[in-house]
Every structure is written in structure tokens, then in C-alpha cells.
N, C-alpha and C positions, 0 to 999 in steps of 0.2 A: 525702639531703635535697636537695630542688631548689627555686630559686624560680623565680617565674614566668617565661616562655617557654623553658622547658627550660634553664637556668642551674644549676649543679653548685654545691651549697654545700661547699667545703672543712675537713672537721672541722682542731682542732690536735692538732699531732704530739706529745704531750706523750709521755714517758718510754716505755718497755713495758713495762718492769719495775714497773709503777704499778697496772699492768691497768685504767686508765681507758676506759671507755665511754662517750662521746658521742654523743647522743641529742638530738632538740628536748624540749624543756617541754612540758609538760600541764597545763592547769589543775589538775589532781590534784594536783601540783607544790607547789600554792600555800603550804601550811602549810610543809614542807620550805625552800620559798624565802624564808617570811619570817628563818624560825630562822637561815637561812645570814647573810642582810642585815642581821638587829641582829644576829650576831655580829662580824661582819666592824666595823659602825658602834661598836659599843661597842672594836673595837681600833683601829681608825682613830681615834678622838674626834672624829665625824661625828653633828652631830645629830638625824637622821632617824631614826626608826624605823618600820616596816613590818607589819600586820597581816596574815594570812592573807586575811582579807576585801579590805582594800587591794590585797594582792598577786595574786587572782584577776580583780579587776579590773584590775589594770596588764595582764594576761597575755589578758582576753577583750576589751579593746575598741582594741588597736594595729589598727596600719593592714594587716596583712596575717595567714596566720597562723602559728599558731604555729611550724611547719616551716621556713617562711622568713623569722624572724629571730630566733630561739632557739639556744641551744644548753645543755643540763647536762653535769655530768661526774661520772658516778657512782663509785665506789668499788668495788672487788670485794661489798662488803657491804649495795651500793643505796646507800649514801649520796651525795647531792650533797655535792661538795667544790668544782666550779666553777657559775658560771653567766654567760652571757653574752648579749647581748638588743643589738638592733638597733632604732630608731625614724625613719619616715621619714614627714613629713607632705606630700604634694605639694601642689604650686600652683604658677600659673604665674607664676615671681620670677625676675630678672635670677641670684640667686643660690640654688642648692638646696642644701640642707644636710641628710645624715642623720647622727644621733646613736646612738653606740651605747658599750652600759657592760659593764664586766667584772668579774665578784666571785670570789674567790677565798677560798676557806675558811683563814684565817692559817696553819693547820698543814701546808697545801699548797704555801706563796709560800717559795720558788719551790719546786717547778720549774714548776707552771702558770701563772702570771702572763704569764711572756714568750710561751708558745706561745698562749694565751687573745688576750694583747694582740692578738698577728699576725692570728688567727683573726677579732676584731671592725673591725680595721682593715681585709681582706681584704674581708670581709663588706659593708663600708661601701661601699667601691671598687664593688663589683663591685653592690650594688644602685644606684648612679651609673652604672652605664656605658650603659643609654639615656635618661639625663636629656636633654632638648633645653635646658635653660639653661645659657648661656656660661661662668659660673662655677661649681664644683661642690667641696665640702667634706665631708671627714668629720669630724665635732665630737664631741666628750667632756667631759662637765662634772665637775669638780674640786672637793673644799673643799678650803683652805689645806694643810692638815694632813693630805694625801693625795700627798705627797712625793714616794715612792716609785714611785707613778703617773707622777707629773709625770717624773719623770725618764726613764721608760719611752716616754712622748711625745716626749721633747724628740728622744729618743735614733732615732724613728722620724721623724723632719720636723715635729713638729707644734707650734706656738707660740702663745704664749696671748694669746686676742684680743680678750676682754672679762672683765671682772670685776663681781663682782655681790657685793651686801651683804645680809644679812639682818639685819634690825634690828625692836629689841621696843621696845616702847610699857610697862610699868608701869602696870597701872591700880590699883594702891593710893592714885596722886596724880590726885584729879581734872577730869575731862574737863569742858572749857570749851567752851558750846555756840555753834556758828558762824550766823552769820546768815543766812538764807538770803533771800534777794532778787534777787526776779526768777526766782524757780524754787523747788520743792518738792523734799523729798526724804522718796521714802514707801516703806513694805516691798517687799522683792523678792513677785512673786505670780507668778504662771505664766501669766498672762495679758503679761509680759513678757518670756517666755524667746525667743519669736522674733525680736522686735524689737530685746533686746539684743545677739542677736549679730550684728547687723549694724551697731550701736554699738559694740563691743568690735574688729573688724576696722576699722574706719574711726580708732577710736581708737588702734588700734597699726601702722595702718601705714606711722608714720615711725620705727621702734622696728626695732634691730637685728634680725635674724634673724626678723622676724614673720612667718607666712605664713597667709592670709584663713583662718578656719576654716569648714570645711564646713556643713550642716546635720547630718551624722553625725556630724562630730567632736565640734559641738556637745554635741550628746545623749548622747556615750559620753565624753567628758573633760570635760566640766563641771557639767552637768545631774546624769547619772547617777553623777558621783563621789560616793564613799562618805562623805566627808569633807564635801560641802554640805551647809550651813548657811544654808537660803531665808529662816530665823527672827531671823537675825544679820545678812542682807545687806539690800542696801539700794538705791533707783532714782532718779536725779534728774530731773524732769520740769521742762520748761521751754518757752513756746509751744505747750504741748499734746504735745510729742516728748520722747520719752527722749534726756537730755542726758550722763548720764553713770551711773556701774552703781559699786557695790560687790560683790564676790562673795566673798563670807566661807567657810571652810572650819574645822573643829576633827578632830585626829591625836588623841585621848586617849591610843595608844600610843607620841604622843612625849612625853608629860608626866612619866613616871617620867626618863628620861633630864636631861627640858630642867628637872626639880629645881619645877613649876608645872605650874597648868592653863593654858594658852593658848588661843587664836584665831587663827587666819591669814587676814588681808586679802591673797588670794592674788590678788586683779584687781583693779584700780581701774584705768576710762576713762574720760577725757572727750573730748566730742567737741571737735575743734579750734578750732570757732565758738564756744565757752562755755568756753574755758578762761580763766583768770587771771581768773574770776568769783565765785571763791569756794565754787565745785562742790566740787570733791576735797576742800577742806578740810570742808564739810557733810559729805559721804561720811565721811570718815573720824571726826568726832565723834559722828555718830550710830552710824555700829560698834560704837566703841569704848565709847558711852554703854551702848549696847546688851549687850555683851559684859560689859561688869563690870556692871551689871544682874543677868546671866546668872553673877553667883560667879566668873569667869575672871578669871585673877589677869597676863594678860600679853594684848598684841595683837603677834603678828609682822607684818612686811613682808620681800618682797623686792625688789630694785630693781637698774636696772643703773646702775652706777655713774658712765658717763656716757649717762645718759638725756636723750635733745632734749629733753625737759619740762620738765628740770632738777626732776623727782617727790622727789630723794633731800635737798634743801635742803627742801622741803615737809615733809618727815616729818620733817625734825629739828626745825621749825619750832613741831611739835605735837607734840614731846616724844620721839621715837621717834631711839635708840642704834646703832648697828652691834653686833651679837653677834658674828657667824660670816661669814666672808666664801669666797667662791668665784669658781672660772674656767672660762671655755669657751677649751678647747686646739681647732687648728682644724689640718688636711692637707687642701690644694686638692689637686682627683684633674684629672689632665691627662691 
């Protein structure tokens, strides 16, 4: 496996008496990957879960391919037992940061986990090493109750450097509709896909770890996610421009799990000039109005916990709890 400009991917040296096989990913892959990642989420008590559909698309629209930042670890019997996946968005930022996760089939851990760990940490480094920004990190995100992880980071240099909440809305109680003054707030249409993302980057770029998104990535992570919901989102216009964006998404395969049907308000921006206007708060009442309209018995959010916005005092504001909480572990590469 090589990545670009003739760079050697390092498979891990797990057991040999295992007979594991290390191989990249295939879309083909996909159904196999989802089964690994709810099994893994249902022994962790991580509340994510993953559809075949979902997981083709996580695997056809990353940023490079699959060869150079995959990895599976078959079984003598074809089975995946690991898998490990690398995400690297460039732009040009004081600080670059690639992200990469590792799954391990529970009847595996160990002995895979520690060789896997080294394997995506390896990985990380070495797609770092011709960044030209000054600062350079490999990051891994966490829920609480993935411990055992954590410990495997701490034990490699790596420290946890932000914290993030996900937190649910109830819409059995409710929704109090905000005033909107001085601006509208009218359905997502596609006659506003281009425009928003250049609201959504200007929106986040006082926001930790945010890096401008392309027009590709645009189209391939949020547009074309399987989980958008144009029916449920929402735009706020104001002096004739787009002021701020709601961008709704629904997982139906995490609703067995999360015990309801939900919604995710998985993006909410406003621009810096019309903030503390009462934007976000219209944004989020018409979702939510929207959304229990639409039979859905919860709205998620996620947020960083210490967000410049001060977003996570907002949403408690309008009713919305902390569920589930998580973290991003970080290793600066020197």
C-alpha cells in the first residue's frame, strides 16, 4: 500500500499465529463495516450507529483513496475483525490536523488494538510529514465510555484537548416560536447550496480545529450525505444575503439504539455580523417546529464545549440537555 509520492504504508504487526491479513477497504467493504461498527458501538455504549449505505459513503467521498488511508484485518475465514481509516482535510491553517479511528472486533481486543493503535498513529505522522504548517497533530475522537482507548492514547503522548457535548431537545414539550426581526428564515432550496458554504466557513472560522471547506467537500460531506434533510433545514436571510444556515440531518439507524426517532441539527452558523440577533435561536425553533411536525420524537445537537459563541448556553436556553459527551485526544507530530 503506498500513498502519495511513493510513501510506504506500514501494515501492523499483529500476532502470526492469528493469520491476519491486512488489506485497504473496498467499498464492497461497506455492509461488513457497518456490522463491525454497531457491534463494536453496542459493546462500547457509544451511540452511533452506522448503515451500509452510510458507511459507503464515508469510504467513497474522503479525501484521498482508499489504499491510502484504510486499512481491514481479515480472519483466515474473510472476516473483518479490524478496521482502521485515516481522514485528512487540507487547507491552508496555522495548524493541520489528521484524524484517524480504529475498530476492533471485541473478540479481538487485544491482541489487535495495540498493534492497530500504532498502525493509525504511524499513519497519521507520516501523512503529516510534508504539511508546510508550523503546527501539525494527529487527533482521535473519543466518547466518555471508550476508556480503554483513552488509556491506549494517553500511554502513546496523546492528551485530551477539547471536549464536546451532544445534547437532545424533547419535542414532546412544546416549541416556542422566535421572532424574527430584521431577517427571515425560509426552507433550505438548492438555489442556496453554494452560497451557504461560504457562510458555513466564515461562520466557523473562529471555531477550534475548523478548516474552510472546499467546493468538493462541500458536495461530498454535506450536500450529498445520506442523512440530509433539505425538508428539515432551514436559511436565514437578511439585507437580501444569507445570514445564517441550519443543516438538519436524520440516522433512522440510530433510533433503535437512542430508544426514539430523532433529528440532528448537525450545523448551525451564523455569520459574525448578525450574531446575538436572534438568528440561531429562529434557526433552531423552526427545525425543531419542523421536525416534531415531521412525528420525530427528539432534536440532537453537538457542540464544543467551550465554543467562542458561547452556542452550548444557547441551546440550553431552548430546552436542549447534554446526553453523551466526547473528546478529541491530540499528538503534535515534530
Amino acid at each position: 500500500m503506498h500513498i502519495g509520492d511513493n510513501r510506504q504504508m506500514v501494515y501492523p504487526s499483529s500476532p502470526p499465529d492469528l493469520g491476519i491479513n491486512w488489506v485497504p477497504a473496498t467499498v464492497d467493504d461497506a455492509g461488513a463495516l457497518s456490522v463491525l461498527y454497531n457491534e463494536i458501538a453496542e459493546h462500547d455504549d457509544t451511540p452511533e450507529r452506522l448503515s451500509a449505505d452510510t458507511m459507503a459513503h464515508e469510504l467513497e467521498s474522503a479525501f484521498a483513496p482508499l489504499d491510502e488511508r484504510t486499512i481491514v484485518g481479515r480472519t483466515p475465514d474473510g472476516e473483518i475483525a479490524a478496521y482502521g481509516t485515516m481522514y485528512h482535510r487540507k487547507g491552508e491553517t496555522d495548524e493541520d490536523r489528521v484524524y484517524v479511528a480504529t475498530y476492533v472486533r471485541p473478540d479481538h481486543r487485544p491482541p489487535l488494538d495495540e498493534p492497530l493503535t500504532d498502525w493509525a498513529v504511524g499513519a497519521g505522522k507520516q501523512e503529516l510529514a510534508t504539511s508546510a504548517s508550523p503546527r501539525r497533530f494527529v487527533c482521535v475522537w473519543l466518547y466518555k465510555s471508550q476508556q480503554g482507548a483513552a488509556d491506549r492514547l494517553r500511554q502513546r503522548g496523546f492528551e485530551p484537548v477539547r471536549h464536546w457535548w451532544d445534547m437532545e431537545r424533547l419535542l414532546s414539550d412544546a416549541v416556542e416560536p422566535a421572532i424574527e426581526d430584521g431577517f427571515s428564515v425560509v426552507p433550505w432550496e438548492d438555489g442556496h447550496n453554494a452560497a451557504t458554504r461560504l457562510v458555513h466557513n466564515a461562520a466557523f472560522a473562529d471555531h477550534w480545529g475548523s478548516v474552510p471547506m472546499s467546493k468538493d467537500a462541500w458536495q461530498n460531506n454535506v450536500l450529498d450525505s445520506p442523512g440530509f434533510r433539505p425538508d428539515l433545514s432551514y436559511i436565514a436571510i437578511a439585507e437580501g444575503e444569507i445570514a445564517g444556515y441550519s443543516y438538519n440531518e436524520v440516522y433512522e439507524e440510530d433510533w433503535e439504539s437512542a430508544g426514539q426517532s430523532e433529528a440532528w441539527i448537525s450545523a448551525l452558523g451564523v455569520l459574525r455580523k448578525w450574531r446575538r440577533k436572534g438568528i440561531a435561536t429562529a434557526l433552531l425553533s423552526r427545525s425543531m417546529q419542523t421536525m416534531r411536525d415531521a412525528g420525530l420524537e427528539a432534536a440532537m445537537i453537538g457542540v464544543d464545549s467551550s465554543s467562542p459563541s458561547g452556542a452550548q448556553h444557547l441551546y440550553q436556553a431552548v430546552g436542549f440537555q447534554t446526553k453523551t459527551k466526547g473528546t478529541t485526544w491530540q499528538r503534535e507530530v515534530r
